[in-house]
C-alpha positions as CSV (number, residue, x, y, z in Angstrom):
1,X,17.0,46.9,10.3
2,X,17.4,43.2,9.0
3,X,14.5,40.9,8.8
4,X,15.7,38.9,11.7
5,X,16.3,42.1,14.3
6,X,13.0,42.7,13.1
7,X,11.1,39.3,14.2
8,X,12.7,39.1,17.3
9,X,13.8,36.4,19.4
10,X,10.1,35.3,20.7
11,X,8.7,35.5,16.8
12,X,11.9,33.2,16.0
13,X,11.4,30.5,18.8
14,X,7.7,30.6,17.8
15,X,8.7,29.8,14.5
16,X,11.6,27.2,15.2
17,X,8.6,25.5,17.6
18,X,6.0,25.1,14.7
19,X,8.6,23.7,12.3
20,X,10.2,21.5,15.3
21,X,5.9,20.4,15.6
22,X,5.6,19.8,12.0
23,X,8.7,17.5,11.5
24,X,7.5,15.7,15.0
25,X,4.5,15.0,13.2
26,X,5.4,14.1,9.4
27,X,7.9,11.5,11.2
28,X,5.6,10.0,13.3
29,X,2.9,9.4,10.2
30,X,6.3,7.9,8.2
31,X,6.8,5.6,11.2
32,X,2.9,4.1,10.7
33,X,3.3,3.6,7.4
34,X,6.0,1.8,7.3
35,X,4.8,-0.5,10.2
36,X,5.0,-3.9,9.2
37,X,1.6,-4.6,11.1
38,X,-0.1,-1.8,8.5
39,X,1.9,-2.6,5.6
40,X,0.6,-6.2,6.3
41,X,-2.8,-4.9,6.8
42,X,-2.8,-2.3,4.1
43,X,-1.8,-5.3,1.6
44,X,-4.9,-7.7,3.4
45,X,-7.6,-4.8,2.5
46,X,-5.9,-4.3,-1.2
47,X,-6.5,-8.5,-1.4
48,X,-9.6,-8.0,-0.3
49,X,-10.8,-5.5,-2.5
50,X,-9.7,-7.6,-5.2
51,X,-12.3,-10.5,-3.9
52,X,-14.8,-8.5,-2.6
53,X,-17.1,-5.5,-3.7
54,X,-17.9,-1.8,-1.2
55,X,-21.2,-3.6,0.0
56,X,-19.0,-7.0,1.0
57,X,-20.3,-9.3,-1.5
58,X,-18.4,-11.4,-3.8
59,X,-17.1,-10.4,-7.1
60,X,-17.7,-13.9,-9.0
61,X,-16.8,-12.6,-12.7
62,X,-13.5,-11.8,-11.1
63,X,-13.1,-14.7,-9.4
64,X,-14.3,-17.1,-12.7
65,X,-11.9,-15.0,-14.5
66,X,-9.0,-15.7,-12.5
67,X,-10.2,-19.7,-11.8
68,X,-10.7,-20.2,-15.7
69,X,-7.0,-18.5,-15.9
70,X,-5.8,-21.2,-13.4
71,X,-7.4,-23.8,-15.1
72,X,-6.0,-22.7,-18.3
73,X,-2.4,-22.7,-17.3
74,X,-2.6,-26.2,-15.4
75,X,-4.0,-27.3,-18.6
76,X,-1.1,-26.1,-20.9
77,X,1.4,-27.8,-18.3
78,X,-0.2,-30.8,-18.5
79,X,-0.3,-30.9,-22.5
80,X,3.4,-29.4,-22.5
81,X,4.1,-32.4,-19.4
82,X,2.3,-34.9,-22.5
83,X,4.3,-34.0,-24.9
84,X,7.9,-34.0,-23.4
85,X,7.0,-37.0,-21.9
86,X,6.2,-39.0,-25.3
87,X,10.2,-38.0,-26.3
């Protein structure tokens, strides 16, 4: 007797059920991930992770890092602006 005489048609509708459960769920859990609403908010907690540490305070030697950075660059543009403009 094959495998398949062996199962029998209840085992193999159980079966087909499960994996007709499993893909039911797997595509539901792609369709929330791809939400725009969660990608947006998924992106907002990422941004604020960046800003702010697990107990919700500030991370200031982040934040002067990436101010003196800023200030940095604007100051280059405005030596480079300088120059090209005494031509």
């Amino acid at each position: 007797m094959s495998d398949t005489q062996a199962r029998g048609t209840e085992q193999i509708e159980a079966d087909i059920a499960a994996t007709r459960a499993r893909l039911a769920a797997t595509v539901d859990e792609l369709v929330d991930r791809t939400s725009p609403k969660n990608v947006a908010k998924r992106q907002v907690e990422q941004a604020k992770a960046q800003v702010f540490d697990e107990r919700g305070e500030l991370r200031t030697q982040k934040l002067v890092a990436v101010g003196a950075a800023v200030v940095g660059v604007v100051g280059v543009l405005l030596m480079i602006r300088k120059l090209v403009g005494r031509r």
